[in-house]
C-alpha positions in Angstrom: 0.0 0.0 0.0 1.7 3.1 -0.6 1.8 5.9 1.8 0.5 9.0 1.5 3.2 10.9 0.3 4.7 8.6 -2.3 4.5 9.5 -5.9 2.3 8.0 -8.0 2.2 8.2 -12.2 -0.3 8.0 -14.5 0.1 5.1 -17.2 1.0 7.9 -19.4 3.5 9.1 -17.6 5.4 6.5 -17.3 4.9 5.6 -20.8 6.8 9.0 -21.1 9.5 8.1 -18.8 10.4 5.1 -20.5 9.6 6.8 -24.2 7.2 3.8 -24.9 3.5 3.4 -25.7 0.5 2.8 -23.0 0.5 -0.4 -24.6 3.7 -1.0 -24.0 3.2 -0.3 -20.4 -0.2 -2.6 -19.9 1.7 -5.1 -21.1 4.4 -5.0 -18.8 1.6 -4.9 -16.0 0.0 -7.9 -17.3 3.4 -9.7 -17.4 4.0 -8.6 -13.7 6.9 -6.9 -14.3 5.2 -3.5 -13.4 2.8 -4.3 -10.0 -0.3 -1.4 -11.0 -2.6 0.1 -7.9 -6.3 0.1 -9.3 -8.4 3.3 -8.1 -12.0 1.9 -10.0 -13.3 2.8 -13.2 -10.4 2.0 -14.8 -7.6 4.4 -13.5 -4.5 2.2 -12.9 -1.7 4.7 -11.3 1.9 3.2 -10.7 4.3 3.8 -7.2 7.4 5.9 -8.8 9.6 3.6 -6.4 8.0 0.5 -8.1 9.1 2.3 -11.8 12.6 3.3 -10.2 13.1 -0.1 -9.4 12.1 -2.0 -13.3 14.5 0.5 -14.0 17.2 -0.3 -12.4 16.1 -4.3 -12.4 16.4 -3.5 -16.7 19.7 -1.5 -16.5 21.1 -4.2 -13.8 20.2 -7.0 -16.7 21.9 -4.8 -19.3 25.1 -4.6 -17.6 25.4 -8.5 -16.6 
């Protein structure tokens, strides 16, 4: 559960962040690499310390 002063992004923004489409992005939620928070009526918003860490999970497998 995040707490109340953790960031969280729309699907578009991080679909910005990682210059990809929302597709893109709902696909890597329904893969589980990218754990969503539902609010109803179809808003899906994502913890910025959840996006940091596919990040650095990605660049970690890049460097190996």
């Amino acid at each position: 559960m995040p707490t109340i002063t953790e960031t969280l992004l729309t699907r578009k923004q991080v679909a910005a962040l990682f210059q990809v489409s929302t597709l893109s992005v709902i696909r890597l939620e329904q893969a589980g690499s990218l754990p969503a928070i539902r609010l109803g009526a179809g808003s899906v918003r994502y913890r910025r310390s959840d996006v940091e860490a596919f990040i650095r999970k990605c660049s970690d497998a890049t460097q190996a």
